[in-house]
C-alpha positions as CSV (number, residue, x, y, z in Angstrom):
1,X,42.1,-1.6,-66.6
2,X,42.5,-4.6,-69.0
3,X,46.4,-4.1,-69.6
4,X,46.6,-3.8,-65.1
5,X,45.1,-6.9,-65.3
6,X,47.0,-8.8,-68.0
7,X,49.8,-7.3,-66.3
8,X,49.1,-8.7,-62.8
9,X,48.5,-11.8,-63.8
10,X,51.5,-11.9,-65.8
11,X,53.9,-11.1,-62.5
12,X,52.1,-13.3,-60.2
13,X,52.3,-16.1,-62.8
14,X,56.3,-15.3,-62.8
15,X,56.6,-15.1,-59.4
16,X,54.7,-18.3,-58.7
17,X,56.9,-19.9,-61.7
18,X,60.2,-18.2,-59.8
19,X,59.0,-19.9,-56.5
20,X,58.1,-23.0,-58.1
21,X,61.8,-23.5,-59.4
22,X,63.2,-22.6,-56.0
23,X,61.1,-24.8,-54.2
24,X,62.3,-27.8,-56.9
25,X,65.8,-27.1,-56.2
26,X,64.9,-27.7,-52.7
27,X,62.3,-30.9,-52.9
28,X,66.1,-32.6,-54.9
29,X,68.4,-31.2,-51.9
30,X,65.7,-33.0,-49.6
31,X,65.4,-36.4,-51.4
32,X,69.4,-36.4,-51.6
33,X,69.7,-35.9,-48.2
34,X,67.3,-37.9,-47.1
35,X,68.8,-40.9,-49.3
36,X,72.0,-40.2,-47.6
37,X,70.1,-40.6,-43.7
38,X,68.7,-43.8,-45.2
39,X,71.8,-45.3,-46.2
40,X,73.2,-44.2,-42.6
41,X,70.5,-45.5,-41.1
42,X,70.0,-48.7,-42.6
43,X,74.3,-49.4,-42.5
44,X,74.2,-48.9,-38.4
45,X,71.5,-51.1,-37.5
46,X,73.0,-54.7,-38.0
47,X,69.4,-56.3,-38.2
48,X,68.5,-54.1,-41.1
49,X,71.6,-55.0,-42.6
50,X,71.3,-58.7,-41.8
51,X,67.9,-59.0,-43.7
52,X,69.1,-57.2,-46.5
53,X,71.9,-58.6,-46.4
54,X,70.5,-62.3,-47.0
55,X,67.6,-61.2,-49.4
56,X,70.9,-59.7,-51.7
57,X,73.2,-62.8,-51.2
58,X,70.2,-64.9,-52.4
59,X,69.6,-63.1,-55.5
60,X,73.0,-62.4,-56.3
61,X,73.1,-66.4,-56.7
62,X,70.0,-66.9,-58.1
63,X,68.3,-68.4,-55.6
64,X,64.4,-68.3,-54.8
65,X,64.1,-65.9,-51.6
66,X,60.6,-66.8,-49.8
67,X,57.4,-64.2,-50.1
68,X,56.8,-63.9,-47.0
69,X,59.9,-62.8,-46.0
70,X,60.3,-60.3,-48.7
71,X,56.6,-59.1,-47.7
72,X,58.1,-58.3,-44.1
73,X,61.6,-56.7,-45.5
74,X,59.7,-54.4,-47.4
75,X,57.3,-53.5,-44.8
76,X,60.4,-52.7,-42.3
77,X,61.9,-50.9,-44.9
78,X,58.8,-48.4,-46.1
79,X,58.6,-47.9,-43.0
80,X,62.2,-46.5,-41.9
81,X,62.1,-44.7,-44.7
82,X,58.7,-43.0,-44.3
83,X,59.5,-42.0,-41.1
84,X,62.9,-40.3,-41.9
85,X,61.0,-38.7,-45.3
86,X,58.3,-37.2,-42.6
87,X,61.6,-35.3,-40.7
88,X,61.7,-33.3,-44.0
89,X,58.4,-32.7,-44.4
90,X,57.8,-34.8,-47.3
91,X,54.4,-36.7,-47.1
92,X,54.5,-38.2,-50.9
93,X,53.6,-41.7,-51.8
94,X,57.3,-43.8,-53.1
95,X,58.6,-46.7,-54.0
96,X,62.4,-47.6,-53.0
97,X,64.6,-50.1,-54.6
98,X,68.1,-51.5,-54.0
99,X,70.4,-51.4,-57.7
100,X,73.7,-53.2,-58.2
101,X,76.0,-50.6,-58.8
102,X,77.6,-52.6,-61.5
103,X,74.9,-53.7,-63.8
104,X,72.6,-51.5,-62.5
105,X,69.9,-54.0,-61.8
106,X,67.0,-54.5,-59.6
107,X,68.0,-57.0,-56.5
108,X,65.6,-55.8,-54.0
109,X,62.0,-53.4,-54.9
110,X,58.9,-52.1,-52.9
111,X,57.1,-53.6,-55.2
112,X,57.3,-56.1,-57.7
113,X,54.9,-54.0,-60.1
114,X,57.7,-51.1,-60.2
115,X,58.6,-50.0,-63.7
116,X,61.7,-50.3,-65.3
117,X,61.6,-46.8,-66.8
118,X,61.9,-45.3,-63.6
119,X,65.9,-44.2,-62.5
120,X,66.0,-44.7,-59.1
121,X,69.7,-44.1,-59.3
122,X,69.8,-41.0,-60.6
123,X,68.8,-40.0,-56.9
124,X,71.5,-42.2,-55.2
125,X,74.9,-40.5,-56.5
126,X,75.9,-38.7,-53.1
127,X,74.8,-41.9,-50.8
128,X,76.8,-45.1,-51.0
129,X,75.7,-47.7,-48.7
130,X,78.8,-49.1,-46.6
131,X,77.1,-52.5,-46.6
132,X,79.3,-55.0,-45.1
133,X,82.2,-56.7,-46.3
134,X,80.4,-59.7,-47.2
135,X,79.0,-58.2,-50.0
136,X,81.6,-55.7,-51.0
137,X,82.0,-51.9,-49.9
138,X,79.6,-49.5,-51.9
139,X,78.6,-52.5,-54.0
140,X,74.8,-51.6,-53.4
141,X,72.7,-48.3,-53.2
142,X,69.3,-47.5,-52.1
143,X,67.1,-45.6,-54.8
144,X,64.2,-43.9,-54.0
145,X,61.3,-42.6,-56.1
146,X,58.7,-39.7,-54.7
147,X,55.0,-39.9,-56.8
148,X,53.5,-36.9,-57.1
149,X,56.3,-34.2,-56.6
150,X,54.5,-31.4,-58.0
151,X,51.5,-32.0,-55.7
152,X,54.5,-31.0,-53.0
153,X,55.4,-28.1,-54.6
154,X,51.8,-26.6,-54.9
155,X,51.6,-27.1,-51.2
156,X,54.3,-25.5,-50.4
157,X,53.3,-22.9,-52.8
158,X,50.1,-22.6,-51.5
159,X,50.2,-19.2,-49.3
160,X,51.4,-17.5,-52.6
161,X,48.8,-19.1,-54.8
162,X,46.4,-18.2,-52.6
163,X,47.1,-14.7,-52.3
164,X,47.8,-14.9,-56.1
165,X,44.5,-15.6,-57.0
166,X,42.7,-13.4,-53.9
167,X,44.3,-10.6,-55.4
168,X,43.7,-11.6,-59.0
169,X,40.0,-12.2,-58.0
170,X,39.5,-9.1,-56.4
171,X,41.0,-7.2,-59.3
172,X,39.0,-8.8,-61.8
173,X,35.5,-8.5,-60.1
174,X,36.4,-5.1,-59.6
175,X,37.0,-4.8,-63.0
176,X,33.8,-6.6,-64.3
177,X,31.5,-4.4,-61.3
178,X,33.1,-1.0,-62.7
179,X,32.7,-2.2,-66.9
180,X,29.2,-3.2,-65.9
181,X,28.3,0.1,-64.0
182,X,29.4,1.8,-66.3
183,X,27.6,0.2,-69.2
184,X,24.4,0.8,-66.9
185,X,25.0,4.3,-66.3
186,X,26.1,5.0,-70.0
187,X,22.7,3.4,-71.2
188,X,20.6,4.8,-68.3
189,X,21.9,8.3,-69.2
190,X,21.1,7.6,-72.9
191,X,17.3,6.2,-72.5
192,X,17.2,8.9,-69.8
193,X,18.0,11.6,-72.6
194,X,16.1,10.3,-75.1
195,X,13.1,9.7,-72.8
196,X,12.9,13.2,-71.6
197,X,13.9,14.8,-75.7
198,X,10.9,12.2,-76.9
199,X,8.5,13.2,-73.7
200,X,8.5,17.0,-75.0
201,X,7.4,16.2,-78.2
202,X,5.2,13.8,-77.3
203,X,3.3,16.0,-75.0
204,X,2.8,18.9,-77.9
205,X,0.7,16.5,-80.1
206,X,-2.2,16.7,-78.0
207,X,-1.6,20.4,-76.5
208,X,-1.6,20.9,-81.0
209,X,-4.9,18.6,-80.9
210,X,-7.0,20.8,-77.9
211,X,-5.4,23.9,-79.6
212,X,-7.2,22.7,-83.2
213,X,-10.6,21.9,-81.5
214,X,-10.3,24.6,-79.7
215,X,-9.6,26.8,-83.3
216,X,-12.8,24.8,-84.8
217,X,-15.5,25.3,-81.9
218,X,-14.3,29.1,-82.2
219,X,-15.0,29.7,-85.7
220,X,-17.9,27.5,-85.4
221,X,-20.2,29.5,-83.1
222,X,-21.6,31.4,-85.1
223,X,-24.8,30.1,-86.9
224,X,-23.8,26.4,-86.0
225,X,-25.9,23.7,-83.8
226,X,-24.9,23.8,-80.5
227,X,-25.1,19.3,-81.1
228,X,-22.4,19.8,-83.2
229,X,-20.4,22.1,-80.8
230,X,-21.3,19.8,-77.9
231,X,-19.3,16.8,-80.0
232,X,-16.7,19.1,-80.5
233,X,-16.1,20.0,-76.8
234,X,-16.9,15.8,-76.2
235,X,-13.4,15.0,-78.6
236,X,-11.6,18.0,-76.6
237,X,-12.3,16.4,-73.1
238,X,-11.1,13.2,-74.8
239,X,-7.7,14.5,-75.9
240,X,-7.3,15.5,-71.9
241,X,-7.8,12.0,-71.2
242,X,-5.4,10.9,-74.0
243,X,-2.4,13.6,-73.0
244,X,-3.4,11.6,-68.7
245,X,-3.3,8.2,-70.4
246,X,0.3,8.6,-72.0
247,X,1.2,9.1,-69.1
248,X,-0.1,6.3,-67.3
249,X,1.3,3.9,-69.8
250,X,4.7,4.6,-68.6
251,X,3.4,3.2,-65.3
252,X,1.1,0.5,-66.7
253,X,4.4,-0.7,-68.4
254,X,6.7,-0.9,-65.0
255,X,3.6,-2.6,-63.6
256,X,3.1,-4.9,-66.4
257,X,6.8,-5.9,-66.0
258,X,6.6,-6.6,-62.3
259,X,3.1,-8.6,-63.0
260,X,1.8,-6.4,-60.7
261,X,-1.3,-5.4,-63.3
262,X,-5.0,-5.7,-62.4
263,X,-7.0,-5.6,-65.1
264,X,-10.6,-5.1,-65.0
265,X,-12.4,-7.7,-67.6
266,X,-15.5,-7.3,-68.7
267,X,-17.7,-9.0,-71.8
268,X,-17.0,-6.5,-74.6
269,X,-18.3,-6.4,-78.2
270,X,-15.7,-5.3,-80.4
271,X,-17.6,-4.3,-83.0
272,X,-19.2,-2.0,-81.0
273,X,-16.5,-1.0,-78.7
274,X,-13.6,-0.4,-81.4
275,X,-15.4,2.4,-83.4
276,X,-16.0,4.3,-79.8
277,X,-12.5,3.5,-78.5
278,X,-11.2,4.9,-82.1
279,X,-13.7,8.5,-82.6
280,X,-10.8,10.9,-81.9
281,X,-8.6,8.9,-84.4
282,X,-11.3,8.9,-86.7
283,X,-11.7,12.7,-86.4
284,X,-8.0,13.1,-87.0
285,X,-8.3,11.2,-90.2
286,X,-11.0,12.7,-91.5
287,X,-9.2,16.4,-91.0
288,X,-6.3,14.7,-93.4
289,X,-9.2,13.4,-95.6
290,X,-8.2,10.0,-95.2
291,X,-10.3,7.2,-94.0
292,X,-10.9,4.7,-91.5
293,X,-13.1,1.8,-92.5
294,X,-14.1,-1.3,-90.8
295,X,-15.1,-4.2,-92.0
296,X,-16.6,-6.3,-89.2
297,X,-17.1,-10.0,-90.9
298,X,-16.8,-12.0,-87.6
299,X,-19.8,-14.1,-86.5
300,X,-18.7,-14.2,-82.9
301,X,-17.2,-10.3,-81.5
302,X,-17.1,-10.5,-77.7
303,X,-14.1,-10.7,-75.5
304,X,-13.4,-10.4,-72.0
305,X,-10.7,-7.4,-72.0
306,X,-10.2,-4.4,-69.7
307,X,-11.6,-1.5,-71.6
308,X,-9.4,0.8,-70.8
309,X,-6.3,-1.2,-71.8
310,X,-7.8,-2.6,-74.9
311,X,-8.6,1.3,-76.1
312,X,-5.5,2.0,-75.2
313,X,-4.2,-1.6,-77.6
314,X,-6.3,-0.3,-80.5
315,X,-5.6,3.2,-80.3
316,X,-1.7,3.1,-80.2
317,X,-1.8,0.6,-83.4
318,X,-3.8,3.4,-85.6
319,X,-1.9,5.7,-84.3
320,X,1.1,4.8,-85.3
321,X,-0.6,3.9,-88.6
322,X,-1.5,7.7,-88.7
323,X,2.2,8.8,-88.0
324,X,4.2,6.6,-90.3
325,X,2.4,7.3,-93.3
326,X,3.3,9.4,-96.7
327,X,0.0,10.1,-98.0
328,X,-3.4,10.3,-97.1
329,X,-4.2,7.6,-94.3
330,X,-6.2,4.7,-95.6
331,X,-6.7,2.6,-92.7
332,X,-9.1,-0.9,-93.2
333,X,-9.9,-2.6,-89.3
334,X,-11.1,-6.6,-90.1
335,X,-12.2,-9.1,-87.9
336,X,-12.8,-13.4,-88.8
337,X,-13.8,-15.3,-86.1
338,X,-13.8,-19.2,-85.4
339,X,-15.5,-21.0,-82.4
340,X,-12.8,-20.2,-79.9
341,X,-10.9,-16.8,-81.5
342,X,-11.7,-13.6,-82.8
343,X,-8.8,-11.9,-85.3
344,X,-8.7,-7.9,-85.3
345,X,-6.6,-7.3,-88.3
346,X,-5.7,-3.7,-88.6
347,X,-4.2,-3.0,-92.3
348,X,-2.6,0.7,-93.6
349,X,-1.1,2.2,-96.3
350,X,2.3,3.4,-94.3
351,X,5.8,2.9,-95.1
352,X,5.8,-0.4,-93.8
353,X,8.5,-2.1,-91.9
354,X,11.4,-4.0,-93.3
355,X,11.5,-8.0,-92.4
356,X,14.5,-7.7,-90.3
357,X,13.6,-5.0,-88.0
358,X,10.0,-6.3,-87.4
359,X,10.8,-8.4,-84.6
360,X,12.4,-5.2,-83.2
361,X,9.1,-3.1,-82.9
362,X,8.2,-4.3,-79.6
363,X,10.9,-3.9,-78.1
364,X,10.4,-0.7,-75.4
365,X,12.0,2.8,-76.5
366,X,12.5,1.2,-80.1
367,X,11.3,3.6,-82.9
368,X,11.1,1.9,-86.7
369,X,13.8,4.5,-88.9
370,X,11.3,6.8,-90.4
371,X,13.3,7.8,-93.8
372,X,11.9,10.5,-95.8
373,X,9.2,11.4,-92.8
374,X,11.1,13.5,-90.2
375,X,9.9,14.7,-86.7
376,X,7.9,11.7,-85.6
377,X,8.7,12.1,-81.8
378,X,7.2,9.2,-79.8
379,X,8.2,7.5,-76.1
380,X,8.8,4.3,-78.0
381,X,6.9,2.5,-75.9
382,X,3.3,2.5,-77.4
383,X,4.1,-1.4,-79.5
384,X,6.1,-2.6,-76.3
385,X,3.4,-1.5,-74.1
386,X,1.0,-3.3,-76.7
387,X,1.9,-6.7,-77.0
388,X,2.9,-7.1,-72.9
389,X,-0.9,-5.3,-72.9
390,X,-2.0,-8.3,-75.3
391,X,-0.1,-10.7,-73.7
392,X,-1.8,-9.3,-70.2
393,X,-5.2,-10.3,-72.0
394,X,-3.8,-14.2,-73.0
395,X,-3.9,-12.8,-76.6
396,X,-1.2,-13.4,-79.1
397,X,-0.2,-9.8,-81.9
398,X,1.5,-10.5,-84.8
399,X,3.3,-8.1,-88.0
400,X,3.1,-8.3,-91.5
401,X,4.8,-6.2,-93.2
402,X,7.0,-4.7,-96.1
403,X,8.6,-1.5,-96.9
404,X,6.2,0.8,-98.9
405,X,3.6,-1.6,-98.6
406,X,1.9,-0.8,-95.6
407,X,1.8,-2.9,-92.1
408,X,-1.1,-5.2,-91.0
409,X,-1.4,-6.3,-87.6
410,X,-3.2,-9.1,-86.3
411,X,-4.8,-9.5,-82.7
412,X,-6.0,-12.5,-81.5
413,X,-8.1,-12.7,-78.6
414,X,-10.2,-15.7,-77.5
415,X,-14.1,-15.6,-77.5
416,X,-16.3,-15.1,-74.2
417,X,-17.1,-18.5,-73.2
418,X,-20.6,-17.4,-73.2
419,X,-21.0,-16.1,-76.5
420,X,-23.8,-17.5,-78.7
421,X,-23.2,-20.6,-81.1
């Protein structure tokens, strides 16, 4: 499609070149012709004649020829000629001159301001004037200069340039609409693809976590406190409402992106709320013997933030914590507070993220490369959907982070107004 289009503008800029010549050929033919209908003109009308006539004798003997007159001469003159130039449809500003034919000079100008570069007689070969005898036969010629002659070639031109670039135009728009659907459609079929591949794995990660509880309460039963089985049906009805909430955040995300979120806010301690938000996490942990610690050192702890959303914030950090990690988990949950902000930093002991990709991790369906762990399935959207979450909740998330050294992230939310100083 690029070489059709190289190509098309190629021809049409020969053609347009072609026409431009031809049209040149004819603009001379016209100004030669027209010179010749000047000198005509000017030779049968014995008053022209007679004024020129006297301005020519003057300066031929070197004698002073009045302003006023040559004002009026000139005026006469521009005029005859304008009107025969507009009989060959040539509308271009000019300036005229009358040359000696001997010396080649200057005797009579348009203007006094006309430059001597310009070659007014290179026009005049065809015409002689047939002045009268007083002066001498062909002793004197009119030259005339058109300004502007390219401006009269593009307008007669203009039909083909027109259509020229119309068709050029077209062609390329055309060309830009298709590259650009088809870009769209190449990347929708790949994020489509890799959604649907990532959404089956996804969806087995809780079906494996009910199947586990479900395994646990079993061989339980016998002998054990029915408390302890009542917990363990509590963390199963949990990972129902984790396997609904995936799939909500697909929508919470469009919705986030059209600002079309409501979120519920309510005064929430986090010290109170995190370790609630995170018991299924915890549980998973602890069946990998790893540990989640917290180490709650802020004076101030509540926030206004929808519950729901900020589980879900929480919850998709430690998560991935979880996933991307070589050995046992070991994740530490901090917060510091200040008089206006409370910091949630959440620290593991993953495989950390390399400085050049970290400003990649919320971007939605990006997955960090997971070297030597293979078969970490995720949507890719759990990071994006947790900073535009954050962001929902006029909080700010930040990454540190470096290859086999684990990732800490920091949220920072600002305090209840109401909270006690």
């Amino acid at each position: 499609m690029t070489l059709a289009l190289l190509g098309l503008v190629f021809s049409q800029a020969f053609v347009i070149m072609q026409g431009a010549e031809v049209r040149k050929i004819e603009f001379e033919e016209h100004v030669e012709d027209l010179l010749l209908d000047i000198h005509h003109n000017v030779e049968d009308d014995p008053y022209m004649s007679k004024l020129l006539i006297e301005i020519l004798s003057k300066r031929e003997q070197g004698l002073t020829v009045k302003k006023e007159f040559l004002e009026e001469v000139r005026s006469k003159m521009r005029h005859r000629i304008d009107s025969l130039a507009n009989l060959y449809d040539i509308n271009l500003m000019f300036d005229f001159v009358i040359f000696h034919t001997g010396n080649h000079q200057y005797y009579f100008k348009s203007s006094d301001n006309i430059k001597e570069t310009i070659h007014f007689q290179e026009k005049s070969i065809k015409a002689g004037w047939r002045i009268k005898k007083e002066l001498g036969k062909g002793k004197y010629r009119i030259g005339l200069h058109f300004y502007n002659e390219f401006l009269y070639i593009l307008i007669k031109l203009k039909f083909i340039l027109l259509f020229s670039f119309f068709i050029i135009l077209m062609l390329s728009f055309s060309m830009w609409r298709a590259t650009k659907g088809w870009k769209e459609q190449k990347e929708l079929v790949e994020l489509k693809n890799d959604f649907i591949n990532n959404l089956t794995h996804e969806l087995k990660t809780p079906i494996f976590s009910v199947s586990l509880l479900h395994k646990v309460i079993k061989k339980r039963l016998n002998g054990r406190p029915y408390l302890e089985m009542t917990n363990h049906l509590e963390l199963l009805e949990k990972e129902n409402e984790k396997l609904k909430e995936r799939v909500e955040k697909v929508l919470d995300i469009a919705l986030i992106e059209n600002h079309q979120i409501n979120l519920n806010l309510e005064r929430t301690d986090v010290h109170q709320f995190i370790p609630e938000a995170l018991s299924m996490q915890n549980f998973y942990i602890k069946q990998q013997q790893g540990k989640l610690v917290y180490q709650f050192n802020a004076e101030f702890s509540h926030i206004m933030t929808d519950q729901v959303h900020f589980a879900n914030i929480i919850n998709n950090i430690v998560d991935n914590a979880i996933k991307y990690c070589e050995k046992i988990p070991e994740i530490v949950i901090t917060t510091q507070s200040n008089e206006k902000y409370l910091y949630t930093k959440i620290k593991d002991n993953g495989i950390g993220i390399d400085k050049d990709i970290q400003n990649q991790v919320f971007d939605k369906f990006y997955r960090v490369p997971t070297g030597n762990i293979h078969n970490i399935k995720g949507f890719g959207l759990g990071l994006s959907y947790t900073k535009m979450m954050v962001e929902a909740h006029n909080g700010k998330i930040t990454i540190n982070s470096l290859p086999d050294a684990g990732s800490e992230f920091i949220l920072k939310f600002q305090l209840s107004k109401n909270h006690e100083l």
